[in-house]
N, C-alpha and C positions, 0 to 999 in steps of 0.2 A: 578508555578512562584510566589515572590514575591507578594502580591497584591500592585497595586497604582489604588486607588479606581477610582480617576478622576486627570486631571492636575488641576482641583482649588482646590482640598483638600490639607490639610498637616497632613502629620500621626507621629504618635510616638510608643512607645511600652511601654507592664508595666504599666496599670493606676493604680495607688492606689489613697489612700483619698479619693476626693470629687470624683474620677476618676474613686472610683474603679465599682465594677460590678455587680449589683445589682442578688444576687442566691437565693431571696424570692420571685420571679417569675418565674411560671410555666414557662415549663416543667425546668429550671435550679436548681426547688427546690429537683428535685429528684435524683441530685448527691449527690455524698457521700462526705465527707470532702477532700478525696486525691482527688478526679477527680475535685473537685472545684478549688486545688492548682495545679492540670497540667492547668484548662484552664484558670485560672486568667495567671500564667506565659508562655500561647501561645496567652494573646488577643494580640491586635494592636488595636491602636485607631487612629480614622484621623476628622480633622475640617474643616469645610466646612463652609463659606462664603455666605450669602443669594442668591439665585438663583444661585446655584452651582449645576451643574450638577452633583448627587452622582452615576447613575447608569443609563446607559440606554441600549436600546434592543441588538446590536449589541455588548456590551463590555463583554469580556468574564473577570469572577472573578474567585477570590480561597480562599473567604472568605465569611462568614452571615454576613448580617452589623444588627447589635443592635443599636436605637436609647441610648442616653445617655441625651442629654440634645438638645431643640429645636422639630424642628417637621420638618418633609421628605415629600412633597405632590408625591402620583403617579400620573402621567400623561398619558393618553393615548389619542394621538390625538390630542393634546390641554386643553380636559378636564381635571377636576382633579379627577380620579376613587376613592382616598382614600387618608389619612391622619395617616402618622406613629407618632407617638407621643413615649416620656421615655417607654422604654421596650418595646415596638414596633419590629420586626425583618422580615427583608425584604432579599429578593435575591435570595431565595432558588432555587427558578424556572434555574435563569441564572446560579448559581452554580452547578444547577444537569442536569437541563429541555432544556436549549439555544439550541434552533433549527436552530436560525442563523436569522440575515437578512442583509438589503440592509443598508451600515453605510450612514448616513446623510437623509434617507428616511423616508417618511411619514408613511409608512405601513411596516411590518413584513412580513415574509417569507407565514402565513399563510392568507394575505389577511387582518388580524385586524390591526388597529391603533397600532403604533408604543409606545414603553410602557418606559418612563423612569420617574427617580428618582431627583426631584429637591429639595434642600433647600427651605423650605418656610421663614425660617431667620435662622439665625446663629445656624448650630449643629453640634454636635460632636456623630458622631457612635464608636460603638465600633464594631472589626472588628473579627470575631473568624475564624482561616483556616480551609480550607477544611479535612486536615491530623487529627487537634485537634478533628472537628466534627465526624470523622470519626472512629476516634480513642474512642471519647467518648460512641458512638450509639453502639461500637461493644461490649464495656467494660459494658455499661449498655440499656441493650436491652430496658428496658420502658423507659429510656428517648431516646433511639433512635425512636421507635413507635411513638413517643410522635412531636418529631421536624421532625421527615423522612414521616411522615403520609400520606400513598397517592402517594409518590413518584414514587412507585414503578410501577402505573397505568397509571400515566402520561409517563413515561419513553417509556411505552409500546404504547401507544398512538403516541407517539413521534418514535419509531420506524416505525412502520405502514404507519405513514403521509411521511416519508421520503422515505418507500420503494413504496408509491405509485405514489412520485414523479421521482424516477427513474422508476416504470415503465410507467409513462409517456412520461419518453424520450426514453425510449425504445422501446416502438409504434411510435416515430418516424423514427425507422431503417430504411433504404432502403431494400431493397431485394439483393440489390450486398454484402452488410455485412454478407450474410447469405450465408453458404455450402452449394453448387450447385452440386446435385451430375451430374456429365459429361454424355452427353448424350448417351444411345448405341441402332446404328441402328441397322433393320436387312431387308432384301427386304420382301413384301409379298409375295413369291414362297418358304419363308425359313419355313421348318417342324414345327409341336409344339417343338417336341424335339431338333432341332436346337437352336430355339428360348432360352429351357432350358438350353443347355448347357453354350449358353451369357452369359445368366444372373448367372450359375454357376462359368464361370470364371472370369467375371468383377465385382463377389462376387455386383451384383446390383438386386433390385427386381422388374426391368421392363423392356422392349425394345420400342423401338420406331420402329413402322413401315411403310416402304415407299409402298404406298400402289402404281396399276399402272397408276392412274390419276392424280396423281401430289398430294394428298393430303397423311396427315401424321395419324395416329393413335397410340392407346398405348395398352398394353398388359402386363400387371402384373403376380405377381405371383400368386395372389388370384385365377385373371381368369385361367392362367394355372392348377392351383388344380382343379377348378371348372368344366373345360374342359373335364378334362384326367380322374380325380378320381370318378365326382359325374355324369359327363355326358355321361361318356365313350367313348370320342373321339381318334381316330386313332392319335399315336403323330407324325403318316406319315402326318397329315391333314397340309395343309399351312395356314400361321399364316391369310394373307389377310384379307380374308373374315369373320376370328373371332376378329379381333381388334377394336377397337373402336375410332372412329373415331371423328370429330368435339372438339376438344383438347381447355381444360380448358387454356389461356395461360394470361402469368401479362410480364411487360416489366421490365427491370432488375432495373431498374429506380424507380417504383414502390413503395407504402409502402409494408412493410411486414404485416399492418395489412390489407393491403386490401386484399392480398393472403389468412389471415386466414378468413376471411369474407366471401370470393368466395368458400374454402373451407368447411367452414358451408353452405353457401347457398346451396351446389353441394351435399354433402357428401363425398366427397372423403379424400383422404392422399395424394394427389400429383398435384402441376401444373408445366405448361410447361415455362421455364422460357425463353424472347426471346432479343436478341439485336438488333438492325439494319432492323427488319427482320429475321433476324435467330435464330435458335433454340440454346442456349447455358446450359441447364441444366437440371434440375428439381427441384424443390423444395420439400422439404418431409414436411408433418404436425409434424414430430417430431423436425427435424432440425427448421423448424419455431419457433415451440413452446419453444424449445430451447434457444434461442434469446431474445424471452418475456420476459422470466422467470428472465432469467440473461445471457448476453452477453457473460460469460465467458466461457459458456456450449458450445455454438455453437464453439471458439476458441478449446475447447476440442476434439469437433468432429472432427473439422479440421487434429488435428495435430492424433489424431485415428486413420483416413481413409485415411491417407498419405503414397503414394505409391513411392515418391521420394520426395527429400532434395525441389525442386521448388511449392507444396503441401505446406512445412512446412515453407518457403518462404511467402507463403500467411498468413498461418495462424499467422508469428512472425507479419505480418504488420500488421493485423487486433486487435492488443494488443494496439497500436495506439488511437486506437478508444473506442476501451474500458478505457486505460485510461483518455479519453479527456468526454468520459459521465460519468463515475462516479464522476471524479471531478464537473462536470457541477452540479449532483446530489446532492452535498456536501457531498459523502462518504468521512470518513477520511481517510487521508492518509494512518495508520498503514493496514489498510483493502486493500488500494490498493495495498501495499505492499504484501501485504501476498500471495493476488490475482494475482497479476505480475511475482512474486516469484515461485509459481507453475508452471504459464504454462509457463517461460521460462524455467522452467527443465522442464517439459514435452517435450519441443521442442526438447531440447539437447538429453536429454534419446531416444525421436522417430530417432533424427538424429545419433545417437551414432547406434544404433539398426539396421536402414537402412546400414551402411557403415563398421561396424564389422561383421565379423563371428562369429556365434556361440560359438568357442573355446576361441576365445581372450574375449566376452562378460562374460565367464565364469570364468576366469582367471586376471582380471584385476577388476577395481572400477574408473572409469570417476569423479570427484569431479570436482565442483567448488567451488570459494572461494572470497574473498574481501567483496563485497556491496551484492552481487550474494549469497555468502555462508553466510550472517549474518541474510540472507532473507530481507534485506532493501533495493534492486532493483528497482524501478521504471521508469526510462528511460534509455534505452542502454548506456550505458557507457563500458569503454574497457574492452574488457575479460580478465576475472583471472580465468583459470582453466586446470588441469591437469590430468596424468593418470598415476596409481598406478597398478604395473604390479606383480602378483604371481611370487615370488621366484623359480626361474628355467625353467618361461615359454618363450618362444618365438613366434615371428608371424614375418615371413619374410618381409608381407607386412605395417605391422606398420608406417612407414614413412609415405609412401603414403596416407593413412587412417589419420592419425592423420594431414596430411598437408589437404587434402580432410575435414577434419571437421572445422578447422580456418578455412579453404579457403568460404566455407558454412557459417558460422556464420556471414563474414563479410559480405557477399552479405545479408544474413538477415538484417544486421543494427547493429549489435555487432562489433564497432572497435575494430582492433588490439592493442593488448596492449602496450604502446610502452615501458615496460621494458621486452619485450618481455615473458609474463607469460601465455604461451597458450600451448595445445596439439602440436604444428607442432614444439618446442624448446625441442629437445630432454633431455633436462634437469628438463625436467616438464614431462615426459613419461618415465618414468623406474620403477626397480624391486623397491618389499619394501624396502628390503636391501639399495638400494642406496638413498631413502630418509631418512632412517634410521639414513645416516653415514650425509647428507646434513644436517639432523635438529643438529644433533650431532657437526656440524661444528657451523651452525646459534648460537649455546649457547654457548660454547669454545670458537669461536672465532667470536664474533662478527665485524663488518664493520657496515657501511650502507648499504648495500645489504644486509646481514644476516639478519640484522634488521628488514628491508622490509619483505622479503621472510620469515622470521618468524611466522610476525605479520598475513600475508595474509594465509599462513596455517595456523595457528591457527583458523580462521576463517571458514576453509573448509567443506563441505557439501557434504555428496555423492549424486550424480545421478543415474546412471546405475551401472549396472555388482554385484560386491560383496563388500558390503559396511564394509564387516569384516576387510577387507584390510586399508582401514582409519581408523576403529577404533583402532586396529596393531597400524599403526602409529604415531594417535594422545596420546596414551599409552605409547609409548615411550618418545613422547617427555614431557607430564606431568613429566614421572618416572625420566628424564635429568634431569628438574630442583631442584638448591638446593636454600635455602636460600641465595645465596648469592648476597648483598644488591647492590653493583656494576651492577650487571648485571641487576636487573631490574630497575636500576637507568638510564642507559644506553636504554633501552626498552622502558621506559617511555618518555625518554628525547623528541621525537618530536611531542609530545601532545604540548609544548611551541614553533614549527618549525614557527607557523607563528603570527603575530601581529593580536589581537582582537581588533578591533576601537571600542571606548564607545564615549560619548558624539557626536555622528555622524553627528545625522540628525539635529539637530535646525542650529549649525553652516553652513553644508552643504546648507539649505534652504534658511538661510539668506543670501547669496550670489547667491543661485538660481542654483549652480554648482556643481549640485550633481554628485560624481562619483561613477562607478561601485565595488561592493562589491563581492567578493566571498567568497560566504556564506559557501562555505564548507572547504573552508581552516580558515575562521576569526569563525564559529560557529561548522560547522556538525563534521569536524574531529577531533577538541580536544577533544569533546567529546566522538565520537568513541576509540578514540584511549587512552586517559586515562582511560577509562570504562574500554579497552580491557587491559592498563595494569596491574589493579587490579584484575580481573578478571585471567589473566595467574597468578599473583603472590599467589592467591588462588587456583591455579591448579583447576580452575572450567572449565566445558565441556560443555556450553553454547554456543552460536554464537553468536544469536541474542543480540544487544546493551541493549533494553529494558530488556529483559529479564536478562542477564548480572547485569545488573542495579538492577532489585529486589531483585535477590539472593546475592549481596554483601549488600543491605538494611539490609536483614535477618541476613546474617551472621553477622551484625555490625559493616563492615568495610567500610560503610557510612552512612553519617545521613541521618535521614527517610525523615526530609525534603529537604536536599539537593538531594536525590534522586527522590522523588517527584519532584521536580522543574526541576533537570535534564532530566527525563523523559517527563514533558511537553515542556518545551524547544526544545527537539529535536524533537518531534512532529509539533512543532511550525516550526522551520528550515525546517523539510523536506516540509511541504508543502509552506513554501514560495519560498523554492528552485521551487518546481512542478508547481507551480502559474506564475512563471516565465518565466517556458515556456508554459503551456499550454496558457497561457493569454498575449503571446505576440502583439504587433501590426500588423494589416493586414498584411503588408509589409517586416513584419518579420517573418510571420510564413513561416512552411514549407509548401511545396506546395501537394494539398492534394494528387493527383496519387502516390503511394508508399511513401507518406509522412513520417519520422520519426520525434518524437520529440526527438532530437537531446541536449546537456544539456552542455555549457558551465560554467556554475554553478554563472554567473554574475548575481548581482542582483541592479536593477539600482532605488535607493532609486525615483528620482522622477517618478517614476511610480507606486511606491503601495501607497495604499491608508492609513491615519491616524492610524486607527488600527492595519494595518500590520507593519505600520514604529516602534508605539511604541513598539507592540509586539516584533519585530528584535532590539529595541533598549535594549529592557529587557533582552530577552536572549541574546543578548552581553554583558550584565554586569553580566547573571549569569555565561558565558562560562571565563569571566577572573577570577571569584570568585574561577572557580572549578579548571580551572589550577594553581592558587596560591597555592589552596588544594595537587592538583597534586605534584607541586613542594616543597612544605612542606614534603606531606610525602613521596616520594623519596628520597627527598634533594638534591632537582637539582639544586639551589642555594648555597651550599654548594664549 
């Protein structure tokens, strides 16, 4: 984004004269004449007003600030740590390092006094961006060594510290978050080899046995080898009197780190997990450890070991949870994204899996597509996905199977799409061939349904079966298009469908009546949707926005820093979008039993706080800069 250093500053661009930029101070003395002419014509300079706030902990930049003239006291806590003085360069840390903290707070994320940047009387920095520094470090390696020094330690430091504060909310799991494998009894008069074969077909590696005094015991596999192989037992012997009795057990309620405690303390791999009184599962040390490690492991196992659609049922809720702690963590978005991204195709692929035959799984390619196929999914939103059937194949029960998989997803927490773009509309389930002659139709002859249905293929993603089969038809449709400047004029056209509000929030504040904003129609979708039409007009095979986004960078069908900026921008939206709901009020959130976080995409200015308003107010002035862009070069104005 744009940098605006602080609301007391005022910036310009271009200093020359007395203005200009002093390149006989290290490390700027070791560019070369051109690299000195790219970053005199990429500074920004900005004036700050005695006790002006230039920088402080919480504020994220996209610039180094260079003193120029005056002097910048750091502050931490009150005190004054240091003194920036002419040629002085400050910020590196927030530029690269920003771990985050609490805005308007005394202390930092790491427990130290809070660290900012004040005018000691009237200065002017000069401000160089992230893209120029960037650009310059890469073009000349010793002055990058030179101003990146170190960076590279902290960063990793800085990782570390954040993954050990996720996993310190991840030692706060309960134990019901965690795959319970289902208990299986067997009486004490049942054989060893009874017992073997249980656990052979409920594919489990223990039994639970009722022994004839009312009490329970356990019997594993280990013991069974140990039994039969090293001890030579009859596998006529009954299980009873070799099980082991007086049973490790944690109540479901429980942490999961006190399970792995009792487990060290014990030695074993398994306790007994209990409700009410009753036995509801087991706990494995793997599945534990699972959990620990990272939350999205255990979601894996789940949907794994799923032996029907109500299995994977749980494990879609349990996504819930993982995204409401990594946020808590301050993972970024794009990560949660990716991580979201997976194991709902995981789910779809185990569910497609469960409810096909082998024949149709081999014959066909399950895609999804929209937010889903661009991999920028994060909270259930409606489905957009389809299924792409081998040229000549058949399956009688199709119908059924594909109404059977919507019908599943919605019970998951995947609405209905309501332009009806799901498996059970047999117009989203057929041969290649007849997607072939649809997309053939979408470019010919365009509507606003073609449009739609276009754009959201374009977007698609295989899941299951044989991914050859989208590729077929994403091949086709590239090979459709031609130059011609109508159509993607037309394609383009509702990246402008809705009103971006700029000057938003001071007016809205001074009246106190702040109204709801939807952020994905006023930010997230022009941006998608212009990215994606540059991107079809370059017959590029990309999904993902971001990514989208670089490779038209590259190709130089946009400016490096307008892409940059559009790239953090959207970053910035999705997680205010996510913030929105995961950070609703008590009374607003969902309720936790089968809780979903549910995503109307409102965003209700008076409840984010300073940093997020201006941030949203920024990227609203960059999302109208870009569809101007859009519109220029389409020529939607025209």
């Amino acid at each position: 984004m744009p940098t605006a250093p602080s609301g007391q500053g005022t910036s310009g661009h271009g200093p020359s004269g007395p203005g200009a930029f002093d390149f006989g101070r290290p490390p700027f003395d070791r560019l070369t004449a051109d690299q000195r002419a790219m970053l005199a014509g990429a500074l920004d300079i900005a004036l700050y007003p005695r006790d002006a706030v230039v920088l402080c902990r919480e504020e994220p930049v996209d610039s180094l600030f260079v003193v120029l003239r005056g002097s910048v006291q750091e502050r931490r806590g009150g005190e004054v740590a240091a003194v920036h003085g002419p040629g002085d360069r400050f910020g590196l840390q927030a530029l690269y390092g920003r771990a985050g903290g609490k805005a308007g707070g005394d202390a930092d994320a790491e427990g130290t006094a809070a660290r900012r940047f004040v005018a000691a009387d009237e200065c002017v920095c000069h401000l160089i961006p992230r893209a120029a520094l960037e650009a310059l470090a890469a073009d000349n390696p010793e002055f990058g060594a030179a101003i990146l020094g170190g960076f590279a330690q902290r960063m990793r430091d800085l990782a570390v510290e954040r993954s050990h504060r996720e996993m310190a909310a991840l030692t706060m799991a309960r134990i019901r978050q965690a795959h319970l494998h289902p208990p299986l009894f067997v009486d004490a008069a049942a054989s060893l080899r009874e017992a073997a074969e249980a656990m052979k077909r409920n594919r489990a590696s223990s039994v639970l046995v009722r022994g004839g005094d009312g009490r329970t015991g356990i019997l594993t596999g280990t013991d069974l080898r140990d039994l039969v192989v090293l001890d030579g037992r009859p596998v006529s012997d009954p299980v009873g009197p070799l099980a082991r009795y007086g049973l490790l057990t944690l109540e479901r309620d429980d942490l999961l780190f006190n399970a792995l405690v009792l487990m060290t303390r014990h030695a074993v791999r398994r306790v007994v997990v209990t409700e009410n009184g009753a036995i509801v599962g087991l706990l494995g040390q793997s599945d534990l450890l699972a959990v620990l490690s990272n939350h999205s492991q255990v979601i894996g196992v789940q949907v794994e070991h799923a032996t029907d659609p109500a299995d994977l049922g749980r494990a879609s809720r349990s996504i819930v949870e993982l995204i409401r702690t990594l946020h808590a963590t301050g993972v970024k978005v794009a990560f949660i994204a990716d991580l979201v991204t997976e194991l709902n195709r995981r789910i779809f692929r185990k569910l497609f899996e469960l409810l096909a035959p082998p024949e149709l799984l081999a014959n066909s390619c399950l895609i999804v597509m929209g937010s889903e196929g661009r991999g920028e999914q994060l909270l259930k939103t409606d489905q957009d996905n389809g299924l792409i059937l081998r040229d000549g194949f058949t399956c009688a029960d199709l119908p059924a199977i594909a109404a059977e998989f919507t019908r599943h997803l919605v019970a998951f927490g995947y609405p209905p799409c309501p332009g009806n773009i799901m498996l059970s509309n047999p117009d989203w389930t057929r041969p290649l061939a007849g997607y072939k002659d649809a997309i053939f139709g979408w470019i010919h002859r365009p509507d606003e349904a073609a449009q739609m249905n276009l754009a959201i293929f374009y977007d698609a993603a295989p899941v299951a079966g044989d991914p050859a089969l989208l590729a077929d038809a994403k091949a086709y449709l590239l090979g459709r298009l031609q130059d011609n400047q109508m159509f993607f004029s037309q394609f383009a056209r509702p990246t402008l469908s809705f009103d971006t509000p700029s000057g938003l929030f001071a007016a809205l504040f001074e009246r106190r009546r702040a109204e709801p904003v939807d952020i994905k129609k006023a930010g997230i979708f022009p941006i998608v949707h212009g990215v994606r039409a540059l991107a079809l007009e370059k017959h590029r095979t990309e999904t993902n926005t971001v990514e989208r986004i670089q490779v038209l960078a590259e190709l130089g069908a946009l400016d490096r820093k307008m892409a940059a900026d559009l790239i953090e921008a959207f970053a910035i939206l999705s997680t205010i979008r996510l913030k929105a709901r995961v950070d609703l009020p008590d009374k607003e959130a969902p309720d936790e039993e089968g809780a979903e976080l549910a995503i109307d995409n409102l965003v209700h200015p008076d409840r984010l706080g300073k940093l997020d308003r201006d941030q949203f107010n920024d990227c609203l002035a960059l999302v109208k800069s870009f569809k101007e862009l859009i519109a220029h070069h389409f020529r939607l104005n025209h």
